[in-house]
C-alpha positions in Angstrom: -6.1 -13.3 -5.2 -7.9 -13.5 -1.8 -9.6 -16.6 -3.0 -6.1 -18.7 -3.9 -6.9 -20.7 -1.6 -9.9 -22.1 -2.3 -10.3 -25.4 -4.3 -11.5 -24.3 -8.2 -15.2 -23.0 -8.5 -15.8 -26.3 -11.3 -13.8 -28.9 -9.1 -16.9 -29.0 -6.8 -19.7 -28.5 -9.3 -22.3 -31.9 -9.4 -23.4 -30.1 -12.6 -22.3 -27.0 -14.7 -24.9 -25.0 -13.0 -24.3 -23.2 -9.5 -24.2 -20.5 -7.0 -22.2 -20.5 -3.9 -21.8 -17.8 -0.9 -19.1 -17.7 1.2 -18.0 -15.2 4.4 -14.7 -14.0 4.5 -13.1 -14.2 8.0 -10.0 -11.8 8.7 -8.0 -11.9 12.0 -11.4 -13.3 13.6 -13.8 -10.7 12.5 -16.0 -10.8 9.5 -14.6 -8.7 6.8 -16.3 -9.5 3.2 -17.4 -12.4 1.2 -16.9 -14.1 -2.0 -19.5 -15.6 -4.8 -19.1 -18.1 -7.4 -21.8 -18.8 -9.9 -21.9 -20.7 -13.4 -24.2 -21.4 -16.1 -24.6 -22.9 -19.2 -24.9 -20.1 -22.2 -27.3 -20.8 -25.1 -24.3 -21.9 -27.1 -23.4 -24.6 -25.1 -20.2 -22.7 -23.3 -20.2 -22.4 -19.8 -19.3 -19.3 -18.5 -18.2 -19.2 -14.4 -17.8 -15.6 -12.4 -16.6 -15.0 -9.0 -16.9 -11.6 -6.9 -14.9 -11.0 -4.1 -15.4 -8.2 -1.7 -13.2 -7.3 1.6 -12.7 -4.4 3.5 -9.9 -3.7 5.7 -9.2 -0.6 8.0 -5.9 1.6 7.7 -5.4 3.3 11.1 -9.2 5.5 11.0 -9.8 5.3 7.1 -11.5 2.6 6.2 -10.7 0.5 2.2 -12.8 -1.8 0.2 -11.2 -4.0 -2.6 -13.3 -5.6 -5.1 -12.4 -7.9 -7.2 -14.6 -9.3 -9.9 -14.0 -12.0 -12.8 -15.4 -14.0 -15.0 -13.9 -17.2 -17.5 -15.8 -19.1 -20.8 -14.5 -22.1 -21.8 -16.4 -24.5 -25.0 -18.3 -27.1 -23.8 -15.5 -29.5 -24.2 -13.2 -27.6 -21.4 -11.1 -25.4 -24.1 -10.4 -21.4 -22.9 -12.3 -18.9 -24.8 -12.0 -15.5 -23.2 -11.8 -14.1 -19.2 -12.2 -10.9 -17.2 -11.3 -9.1 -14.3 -12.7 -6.2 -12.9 -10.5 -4.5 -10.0 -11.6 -1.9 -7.6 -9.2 -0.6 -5.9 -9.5 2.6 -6.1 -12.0 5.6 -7.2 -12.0 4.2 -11.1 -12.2 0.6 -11.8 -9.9 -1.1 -14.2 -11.1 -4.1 -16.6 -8.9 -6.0 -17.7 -9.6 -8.8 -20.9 -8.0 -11.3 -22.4 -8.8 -13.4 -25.3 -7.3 -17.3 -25.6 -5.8 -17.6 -29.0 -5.6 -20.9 -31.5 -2.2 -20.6 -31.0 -1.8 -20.4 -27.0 -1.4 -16.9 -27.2 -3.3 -14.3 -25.1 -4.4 -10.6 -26.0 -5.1 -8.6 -23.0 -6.6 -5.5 -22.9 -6.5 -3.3 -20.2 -9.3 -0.3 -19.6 -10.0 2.5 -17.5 -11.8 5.8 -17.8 -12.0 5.3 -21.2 -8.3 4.2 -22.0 -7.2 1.1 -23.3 -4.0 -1.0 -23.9 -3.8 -4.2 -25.7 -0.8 -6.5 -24.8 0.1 -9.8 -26.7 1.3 -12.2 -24.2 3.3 -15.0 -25.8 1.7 -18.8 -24.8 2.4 -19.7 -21.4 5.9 -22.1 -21.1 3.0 -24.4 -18.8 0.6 -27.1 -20.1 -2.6 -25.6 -18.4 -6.3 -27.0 -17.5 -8.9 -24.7 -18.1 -11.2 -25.3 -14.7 -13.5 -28.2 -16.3 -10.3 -30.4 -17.5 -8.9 -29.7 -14.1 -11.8 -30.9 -12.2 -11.9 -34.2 -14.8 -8.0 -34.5 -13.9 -8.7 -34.3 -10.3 -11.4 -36.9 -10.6 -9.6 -39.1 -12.4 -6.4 -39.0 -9.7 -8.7 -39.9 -7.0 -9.9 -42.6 -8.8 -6.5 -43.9 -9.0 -5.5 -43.3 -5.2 -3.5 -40.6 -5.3 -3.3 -38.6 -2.6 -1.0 -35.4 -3.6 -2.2 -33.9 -7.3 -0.5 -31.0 -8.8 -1.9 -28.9 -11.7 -1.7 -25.4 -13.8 -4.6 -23.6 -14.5 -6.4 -20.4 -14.4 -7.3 -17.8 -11.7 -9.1 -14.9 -13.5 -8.6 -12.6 -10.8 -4.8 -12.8 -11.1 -4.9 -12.6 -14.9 -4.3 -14.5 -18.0 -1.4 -16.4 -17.0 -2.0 -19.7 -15.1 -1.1 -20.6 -11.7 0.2 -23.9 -10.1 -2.4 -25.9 -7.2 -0.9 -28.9 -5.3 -3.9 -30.7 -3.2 -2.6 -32.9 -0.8 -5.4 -35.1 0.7 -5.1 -35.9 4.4 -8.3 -37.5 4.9 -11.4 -37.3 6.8 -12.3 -35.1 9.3 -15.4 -33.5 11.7 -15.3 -29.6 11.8 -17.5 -26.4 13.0 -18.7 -24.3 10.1 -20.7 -21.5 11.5 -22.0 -23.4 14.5 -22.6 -26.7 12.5 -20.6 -30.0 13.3 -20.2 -31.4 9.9 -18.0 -34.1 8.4 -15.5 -33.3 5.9 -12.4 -34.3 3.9 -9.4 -32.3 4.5 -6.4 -31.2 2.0 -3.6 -29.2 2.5 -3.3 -26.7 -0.3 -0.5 -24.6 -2.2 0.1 -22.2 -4.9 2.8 -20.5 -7.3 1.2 -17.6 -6.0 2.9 -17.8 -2.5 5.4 -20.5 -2.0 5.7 -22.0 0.6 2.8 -20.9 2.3 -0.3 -23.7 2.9 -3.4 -23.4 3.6 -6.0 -26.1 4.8 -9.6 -26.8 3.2 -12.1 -29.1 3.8 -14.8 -30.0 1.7 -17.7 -32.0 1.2 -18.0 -35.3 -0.7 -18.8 -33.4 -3.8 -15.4 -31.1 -3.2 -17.5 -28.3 -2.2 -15.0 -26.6 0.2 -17.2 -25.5 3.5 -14.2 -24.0 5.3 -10.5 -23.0 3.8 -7.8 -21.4 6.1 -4.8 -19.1 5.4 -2.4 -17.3 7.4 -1.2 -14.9 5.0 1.7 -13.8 7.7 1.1 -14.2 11.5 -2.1 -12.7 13.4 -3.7 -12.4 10.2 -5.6 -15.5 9.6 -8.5 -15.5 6.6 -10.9 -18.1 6.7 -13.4 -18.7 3.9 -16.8 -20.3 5.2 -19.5 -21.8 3.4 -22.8 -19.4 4.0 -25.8 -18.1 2.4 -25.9 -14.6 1.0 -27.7 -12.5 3.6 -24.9 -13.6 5.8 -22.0 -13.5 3.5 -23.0 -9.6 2.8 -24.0 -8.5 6.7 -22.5 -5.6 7.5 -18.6 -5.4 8.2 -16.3 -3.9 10.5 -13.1 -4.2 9.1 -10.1 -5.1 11.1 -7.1 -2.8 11.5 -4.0 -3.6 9.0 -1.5 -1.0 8.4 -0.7 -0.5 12.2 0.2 -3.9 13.3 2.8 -4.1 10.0 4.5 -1.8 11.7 8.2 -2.9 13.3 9.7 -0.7 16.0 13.8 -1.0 15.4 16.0 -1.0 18.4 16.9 2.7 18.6 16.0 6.1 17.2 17.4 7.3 13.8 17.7 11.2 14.4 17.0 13.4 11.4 16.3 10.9 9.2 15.0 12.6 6.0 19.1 13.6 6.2 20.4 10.5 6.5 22.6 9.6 3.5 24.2 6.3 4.9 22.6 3.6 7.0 23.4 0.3 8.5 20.5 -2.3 9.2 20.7 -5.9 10.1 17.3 -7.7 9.1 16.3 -10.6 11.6 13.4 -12.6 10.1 11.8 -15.3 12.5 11.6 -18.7 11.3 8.7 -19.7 9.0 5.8 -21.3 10.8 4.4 -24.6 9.5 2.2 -23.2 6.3 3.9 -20.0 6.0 5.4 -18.9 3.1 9.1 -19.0 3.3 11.3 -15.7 2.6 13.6 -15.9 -0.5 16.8 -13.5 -0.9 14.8 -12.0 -3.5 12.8 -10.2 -0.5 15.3 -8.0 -0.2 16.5 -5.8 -3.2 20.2 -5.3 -4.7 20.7 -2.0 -6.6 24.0 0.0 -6.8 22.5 2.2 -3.8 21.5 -0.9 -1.8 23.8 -3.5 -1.4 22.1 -6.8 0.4 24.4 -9.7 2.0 22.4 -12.6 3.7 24.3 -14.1 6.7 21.9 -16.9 6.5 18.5 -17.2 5.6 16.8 -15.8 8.6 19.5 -12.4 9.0 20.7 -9.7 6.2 22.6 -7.3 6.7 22.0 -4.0 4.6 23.8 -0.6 3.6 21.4 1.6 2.0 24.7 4.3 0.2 23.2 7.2 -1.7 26.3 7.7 -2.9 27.4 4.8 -4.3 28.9 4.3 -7.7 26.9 2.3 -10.3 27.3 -1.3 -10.0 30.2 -2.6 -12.8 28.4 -4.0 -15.8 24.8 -2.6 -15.2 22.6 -3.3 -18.1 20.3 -0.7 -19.4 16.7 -1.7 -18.2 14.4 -3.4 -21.1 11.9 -2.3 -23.0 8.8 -3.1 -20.6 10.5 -0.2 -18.3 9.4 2.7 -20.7 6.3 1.3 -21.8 2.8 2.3 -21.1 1.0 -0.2 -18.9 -2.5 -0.3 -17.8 -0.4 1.3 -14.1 1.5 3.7 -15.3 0.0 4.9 -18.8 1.7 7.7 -19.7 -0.1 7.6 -23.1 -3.3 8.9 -21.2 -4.1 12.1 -22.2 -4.2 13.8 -18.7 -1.0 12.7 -17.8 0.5 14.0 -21.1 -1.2 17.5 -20.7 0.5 16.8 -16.8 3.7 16.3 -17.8 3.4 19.2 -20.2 3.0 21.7 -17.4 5.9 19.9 -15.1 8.4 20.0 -18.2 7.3 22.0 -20.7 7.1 21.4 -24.5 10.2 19.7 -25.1 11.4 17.9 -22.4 14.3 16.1 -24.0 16.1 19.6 -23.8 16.2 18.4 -20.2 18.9 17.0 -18.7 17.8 13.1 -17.4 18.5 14.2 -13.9 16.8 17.5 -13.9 13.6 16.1 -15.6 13.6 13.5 -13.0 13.6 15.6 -9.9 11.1 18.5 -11.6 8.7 15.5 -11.8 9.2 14.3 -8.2 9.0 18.0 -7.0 5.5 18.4 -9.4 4.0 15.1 -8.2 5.0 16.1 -4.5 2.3 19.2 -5.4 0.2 17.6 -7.8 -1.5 15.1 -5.2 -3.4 17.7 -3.0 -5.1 15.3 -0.9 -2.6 12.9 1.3 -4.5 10.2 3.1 -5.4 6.1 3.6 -8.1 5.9 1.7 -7.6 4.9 -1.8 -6.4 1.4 -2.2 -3.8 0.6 -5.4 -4.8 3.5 -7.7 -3.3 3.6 -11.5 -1.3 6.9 -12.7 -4.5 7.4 -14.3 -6.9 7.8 -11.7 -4.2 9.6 -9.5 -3.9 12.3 -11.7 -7.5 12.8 -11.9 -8.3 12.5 -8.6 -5.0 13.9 -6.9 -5.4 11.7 -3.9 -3.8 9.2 -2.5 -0.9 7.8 -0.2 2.7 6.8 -0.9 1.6 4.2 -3.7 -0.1 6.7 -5.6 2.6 8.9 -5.7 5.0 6.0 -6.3 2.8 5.3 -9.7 2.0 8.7 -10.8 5.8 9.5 -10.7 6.3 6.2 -12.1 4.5 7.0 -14.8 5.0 10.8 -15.8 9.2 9.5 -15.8 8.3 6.9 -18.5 6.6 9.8 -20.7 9.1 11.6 -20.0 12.0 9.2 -22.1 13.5 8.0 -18.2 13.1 4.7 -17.3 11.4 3.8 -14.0 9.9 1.3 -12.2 8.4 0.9 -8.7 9.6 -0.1 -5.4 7.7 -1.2 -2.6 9.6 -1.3 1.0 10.0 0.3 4.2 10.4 4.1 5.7 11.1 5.0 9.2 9.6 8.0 10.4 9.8 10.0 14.1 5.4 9.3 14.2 2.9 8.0 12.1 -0.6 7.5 13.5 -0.4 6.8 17.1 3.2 5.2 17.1 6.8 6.5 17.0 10.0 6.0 15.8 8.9 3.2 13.6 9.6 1.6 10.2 6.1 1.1 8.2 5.4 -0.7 4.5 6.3 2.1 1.8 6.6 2.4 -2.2 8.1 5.1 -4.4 9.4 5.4 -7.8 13.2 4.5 -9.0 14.7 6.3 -12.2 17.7 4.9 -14.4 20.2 7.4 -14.5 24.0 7.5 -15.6 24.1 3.4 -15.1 22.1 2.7 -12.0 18.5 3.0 -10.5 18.3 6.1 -8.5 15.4 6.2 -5.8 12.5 9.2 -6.0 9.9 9.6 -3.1 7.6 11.7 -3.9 5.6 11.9 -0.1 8.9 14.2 1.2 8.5 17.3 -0.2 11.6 18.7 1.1 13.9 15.6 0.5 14.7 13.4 -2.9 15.2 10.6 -0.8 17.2 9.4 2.1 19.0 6.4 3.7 16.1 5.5 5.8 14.4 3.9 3.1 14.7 -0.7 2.5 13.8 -1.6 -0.3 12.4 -5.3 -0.8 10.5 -5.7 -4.2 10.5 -3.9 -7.6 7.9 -4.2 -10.7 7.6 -2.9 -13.6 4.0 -3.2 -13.6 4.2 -5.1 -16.7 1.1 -7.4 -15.7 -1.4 -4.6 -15.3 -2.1 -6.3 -11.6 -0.2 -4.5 -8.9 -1.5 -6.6 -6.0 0.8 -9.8 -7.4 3.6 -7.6 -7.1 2.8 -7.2 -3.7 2.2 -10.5 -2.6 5.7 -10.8 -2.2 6.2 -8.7 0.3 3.6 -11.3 2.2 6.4 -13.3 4.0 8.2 -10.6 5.6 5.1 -9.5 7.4 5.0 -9.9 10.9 8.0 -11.9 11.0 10.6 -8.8 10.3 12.7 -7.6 13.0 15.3 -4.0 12.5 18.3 -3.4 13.9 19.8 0.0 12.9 23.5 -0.6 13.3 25.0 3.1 11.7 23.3 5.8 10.9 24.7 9.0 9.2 
């Protein structure tokens, strides 16, 4: 996902056969790299791979994400088969997928051993596997058009393909790691992120030698043609979690008490090439009811004791199944859910499952701090480490083995201090359970509260996609833009 922006590896190959470095540039200091290679296999299919590395500090702890992938297609541009190796955490997790006659995709998700196969039905898109895409592209320029749009494949982000608009703007002179070179520039956009652009300039060949994002404000990446030995130099990563941070415009006293809350949401006005904030940034449940004054202010009641909505439907399938997240098949958590709930935990009452789970995951994950990244629910409950997101899948998880229905929200908290700052609201995620007709919230990082009223939540996921970090993409456009006005408290 990091590399959405760039132009596709094949749309700048001369030949079938090559090997580009880049450096990754985040909020001005160098913070990874990224590597595309292809070759031509024995059997004629060309097989491409990318690797993308970049590390990020999170107040002292430092994280590195990794993100490898890899995509064969025939020699005549038609998909085969594609990878993508996440590490995120202490375990990686592989995902495959396999391109059927049909259109339809297997995907098979493993990690320490465990494995789920998924059949995803054909994509509703006419898609271009890389090598048709860069033929297409060819073939528009040829004709003088100056905006091309097309579907096609991003490995990292899985098996289902993702929409590019190029827009081309012309030529231009730029500075590439102390280099005046000339270049042609595009605007560029994705499905991924609407709304937000970013700017690339490549060569004559369409081998980008700079691309620029602002992901949200302060933060921009840029991704610069290099060599290796510079691409991999030694990092030191810039600072994220405390600058997401928003300070509201009073104290909330006692807050893991609070019950009832009133908030107003002020979002500043989308920059040129930022992503623009939908209503669906902000989440409706029977708890939290959401009403948009206009498109740049909501105002929120976060009710704990609110009746379910009229008309809630019971949540679907995919909210109960295993998923490369939150398996619950795996046999740890099984042997963990065991010792939270005994033998039979249907006996159970749905509410009294749900809140023995909350209170054992609370225990369970003995080591509370920054360092993991996006663990699954199977590498939490091995390693029992982890911040809110790992409790928010473990719980996730263990409630789905447990016959409740859950899925998992991603937000904001306040709390009194955190780091070095006080009486602030920082980027969150717990667990929500489906009980008696509505989704009923579960954070598991409070051990002496269920939940309370100082909690917004913005997006929910069933995980159903195996890849948590689309999920929170969407949270993207509220960053650094979001503004909190506690109006009641109580």
């Amino acid at each position: 996902m990091f590399l959405m922006c760039l132009i596709p590896a094949s749309l700048h190959a001369e030949d079938k056969n090559y090997d580009h470095w880049f450096s990754l540039i985040l909020a001005g200091q160098p913070a990874g790299y990224a590597h595309e290679s292809a070759e031509v296999l024995n059997n004629g299919n060309l097989l491409s791979q990318t690797q993308t590395q970049i590390s990020i500090a999170r107040g002292a702890m430092n994280m590195t994400i990794r993100i490898d992938s890899t995509f064969e297609q025939t020699a005549d541009g038609q998909p085969l088969s594609g990878s993508s190796t996440q590490n995120l955490g202490a375990m990686k997790m592989v995902q495959k997928f396999k391109y059927n006659a049909d259109g339809s995709i297997e995907l098979t998700s493993i990690q320490n051993g465990q494995s789920i196969t998924q059949q995803i039905p054909k994509p509703q898109q006419d898609w271009l596997t890389p090598m048709q895409a860069q033929k297409f592209v060819e073939a528009q320029l040829a004709k003088g058009i100056k905006e091309i749009s097309f579907w096609t494949i991003d490995p990292s982000s899985g098996p289902n393909p993702i929409q590019i608009t190029m827009k081309h703007l012309g030529e231009q002179t730029i500075e590439v790691m102390g280099r005046v070179v000339p270049a042609i520039a595009w605007e560029l956009s994705t499905s991924v992120m609407p709304g937000m652009i970013s700017k690339a300039w490549t060569d004559e060949k369409m081998l980008p030698v700079k691309t620029s994002m602002t992901p949200f404000p302060g933060f921009e990446l840029e991704v610069l043609l290099s060599d290796k030995q510079l691409a991999t130099q030694q990092v030191n990563p810039p600072e994220l979690l405390v600058s997401t941070m928003v300070h509201p415009n009073r104290r909330i006293p006692d807050p893991r008490k609070l019950k009832y809350a009133e908030y107003e949401l002020i979002i500043t006005p989308a920059a040129d090439g930022q992503a623009q904030v939908s209503q669906e940034s902000l989440l409706q449940t029977a708890n939290q009811k959401v009403t948009w004054v206009n498109k740049n202010k909501a105002k929120v009641i976060v009710d704990l004791n609110a009746d379910p909505l009229p008309n809630a439907k019971l949540p679907g399938e995919s909210y109960l199944r295993a998923t490369p997240v939150l398996n619950h098949e795996d046999k740890e958590i099984q042997k963990a859910l065991e010792r939270a709930l005994g033998k039979n935990p249907q006996r159970l009452p749905v509410m009294q499952r749900t809140l023995r789970l909350r209170e054992f995951v609370s225990r369970e994950i003995a080591n509370k701090d920054l360092s993991v990244g996006f663990a699954t629910a199977s590498e939490v409950i091995r390693t029992k480490q982890g911040d809110c997101s790992e409790h928010g899948v473990l719980l996730a998880a263990m409630l789905r083995g447990a016959g409740v229905p859950s899925r998992v929200v991603s937000g904001m908290i306040y709390v009194d201090q955190f780091l070095d700052q006080q009486n602030i609201f920082g980027y969150h995620m717990w667990a929500q359970a489906w009980i008696d007709g509505k989704w009923v919230d579960m954070d598991a990082t409070t051990p002496n509260t269920v939940f309370d009223a100082a909690h917004i939540a913005m997006v929910a996921s069933d995980t159903d996609d195996g890849n948590t970090m689309n999920d929170l993409v969407k949270l993207a456009p509220l960053i650094g833009r979001l503004k909190i006005n506690v109006i009641s408290a109580r």
